[in-house]
C-alpha positions in Angstrom: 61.7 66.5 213.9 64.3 69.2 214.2 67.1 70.3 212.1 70.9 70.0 212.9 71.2 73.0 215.8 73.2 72.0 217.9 70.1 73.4 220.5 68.7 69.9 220.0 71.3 67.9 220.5 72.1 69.3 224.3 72.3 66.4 227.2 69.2 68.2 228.9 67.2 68.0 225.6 68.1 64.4 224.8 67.3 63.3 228.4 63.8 64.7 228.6 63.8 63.8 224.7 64.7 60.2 225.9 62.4 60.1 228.8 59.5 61.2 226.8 60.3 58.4 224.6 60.5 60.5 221.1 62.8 59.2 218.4 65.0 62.2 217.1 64.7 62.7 213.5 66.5 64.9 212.1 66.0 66.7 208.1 68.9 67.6 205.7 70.5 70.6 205.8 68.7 73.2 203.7 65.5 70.9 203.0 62.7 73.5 202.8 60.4 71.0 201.4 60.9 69.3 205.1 61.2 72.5 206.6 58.4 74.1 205.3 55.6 72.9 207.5 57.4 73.9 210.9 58.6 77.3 209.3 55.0 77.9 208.2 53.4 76.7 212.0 56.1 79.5 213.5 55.0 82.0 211.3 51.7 81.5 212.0 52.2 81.6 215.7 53.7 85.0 215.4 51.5 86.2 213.9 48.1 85.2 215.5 49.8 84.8 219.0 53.1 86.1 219.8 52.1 89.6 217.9 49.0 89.7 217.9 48.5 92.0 221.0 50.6 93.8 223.4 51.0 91.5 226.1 52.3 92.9 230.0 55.3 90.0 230.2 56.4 86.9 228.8 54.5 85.2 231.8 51.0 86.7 230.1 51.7 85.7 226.5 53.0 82.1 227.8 49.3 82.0 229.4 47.6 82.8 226.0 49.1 80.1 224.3 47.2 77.0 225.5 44.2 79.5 224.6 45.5 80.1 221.7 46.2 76.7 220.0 42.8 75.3 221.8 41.2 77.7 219.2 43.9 77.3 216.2 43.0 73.2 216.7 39.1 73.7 216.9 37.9 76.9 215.9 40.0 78.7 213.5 38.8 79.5 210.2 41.2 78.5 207.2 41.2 79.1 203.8 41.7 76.6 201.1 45.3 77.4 200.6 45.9 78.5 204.5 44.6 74.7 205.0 46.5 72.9 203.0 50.2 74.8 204.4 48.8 73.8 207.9 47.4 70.5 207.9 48.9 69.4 210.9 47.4 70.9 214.3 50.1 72.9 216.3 51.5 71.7 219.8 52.8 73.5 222.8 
């Protein structure tokens, strides 16, 4: 599920797109209620991974993230209110 960026609609994203065999679907414009839980999910990655730490390069933070969600997925401890914005587990 993506917006309307015209990111997602490249012929290299809809080829691996198509050979993955994902259907596209795509929200209305200005839809938070749609938009919410992936806006929420990047926010939260920020925070607990992206920012978290200093990291050396891009190379060392991009080998945190399987870490990183492995625990989000499993481990992590969430409040009532933190569980219900997140209900979905995040995905590299």
């Amino acid at each position: 599920m993506t917006d309307n960026a015209t990111t997602y609609l490249s012929d290299v994203v809809q080829t691996e797109r198509r050979c993955a065999r994902w259907k596209h679907i795509r929200i209305g414009p200005y839809t938070p209620r749609t938009n919410g839980k992936a806006e929420r999910s990047f926010a939260t990655l920020l925070h607990e991974w992206a920012y978290e730490r200093a990291y050396r390069n891009s190379a060392f933070r991009a080998t945190a993230l399987p870490h990183y969600l492995r625990f989000y997925n499993t481990a992590a401890i969430r409040t009532e209110s933190a569980a219900s914005a997140a209900t979905a587990p995040l995905k590299a």
